[in-house]
C-alpha positions, 0 to 999 in steps of 0.5 A: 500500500504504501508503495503504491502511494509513493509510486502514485506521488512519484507519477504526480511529481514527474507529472508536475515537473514536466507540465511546462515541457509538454504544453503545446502553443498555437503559434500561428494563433501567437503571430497573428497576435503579436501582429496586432501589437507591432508595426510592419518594420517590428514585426518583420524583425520578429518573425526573423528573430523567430526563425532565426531562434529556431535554426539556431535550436536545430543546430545546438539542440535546443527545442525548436518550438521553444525557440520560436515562442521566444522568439516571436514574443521577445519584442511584445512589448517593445511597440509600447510607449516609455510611460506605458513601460515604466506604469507596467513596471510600477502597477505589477511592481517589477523591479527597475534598476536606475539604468532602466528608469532613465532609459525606459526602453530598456524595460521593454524585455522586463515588460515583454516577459511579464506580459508573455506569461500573463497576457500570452500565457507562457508558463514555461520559465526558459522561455520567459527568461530567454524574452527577460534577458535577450537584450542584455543578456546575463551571467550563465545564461541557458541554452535557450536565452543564449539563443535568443540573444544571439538570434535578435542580434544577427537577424538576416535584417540587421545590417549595421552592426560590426563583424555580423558576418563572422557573428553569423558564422560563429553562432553556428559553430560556437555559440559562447563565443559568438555571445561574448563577441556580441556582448564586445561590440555592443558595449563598445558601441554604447561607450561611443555613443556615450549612452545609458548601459545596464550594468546587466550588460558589462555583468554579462560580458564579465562573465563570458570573458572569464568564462572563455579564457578558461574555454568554459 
């Protein structure tokens, strides 16, 4: 008998833990949504982002479909105004760091993760984290939010940044590298354009810089 109720518990437990792996998402139904939010130009970045995402999980084993929620839903919030961000932040209380609040755009991954769980309905926590941090990364980042960084960055409608194409190429070959390579020249750009840079950001390029010179 109580054998049987610790098999019963066991099932529950695997059940519960598996319950974010196993949801299906309509992911026409997602783009046609976010649609709805985005102007034609976003909308087009995300679509990329998207598919980019979801070669990018073929390539490293990722979950492909995972990729593509994230990617699709990375910019949901990115369409809203500074004050529309900055009420979000204050009305659901999420936490704003000083960097955040004189450049409310910055918020737009906070919100979109927060409006992804909550208006989109995503439960699973990589995919919101992977929408949280795609734009400035973080320190020991899954697999999931890696690709998604690198994804928005090297997009096939990206056209300005540095070094894209050896981006592009390394992504594919070493994705850790091709993060801290990203994380370089977006610091180095932000330093020349002496504009607001979330320390999450310099975090994140410390953290992959250690970590490369010790090859992981």
């Amino acid at each position: 008998m109580k054998e049987t109720a610790n098999l019963r518990y066991t099932a529950l437990k695997s059940k519960e833990s598996n319950k974010h792996e196993s949801k299906k998402y309509d992911l026409s139904k997602l783009r046609k949504e976010i649609s709805k939010v985005q102007d034609n130009k976003r909308f087009e970045h995300t679509l990329s982002v998207a598919y980019t995402a979801a070669n990018l999980a073929a390539c490293h084993g990722a979950d492909i479909e995972h990729a593509l929620i994230a990617g699709i839903l990375h910019d949901c919030a990115k369409c809203l105004s500074d004050e529309k961000l900055l009420s979000i932040c204050e009305e659901h209380h999420l936490q704003t760091s000083r960097e955040e609040r004189q450049k409310p755009s910055l918020l737009h991954a906070k919100v979109g993760s927060y409006l992804a769980e909550k208006k989109y309905h995503v439960e699973n926590p990589d995919i919101l984290n992977a929408i949280r941090n795609h734009t400035t990364g973080r320190p020991d980042m899954s697999l999931l939010e890696k690709i998604v960084f690198v994804a928005d960055y090297m997009e096939p409608g990206r056209r300005q940044a540095p070094r894209l194409e050896q981006i592009r190429r390394t992504a594919f070959a070493d994705l850790n590298q091709a993060v801290l390579m990203i994380l370089e020249d977006t610091l180095e750009y932000l330093r020349g354009s002496d504009t607001v840079i979330d320390q999450t950001t310099q975090e994140t390029y410390d953290y992959y810089k250690t970590a490369y010179l010790s090859r992981w």
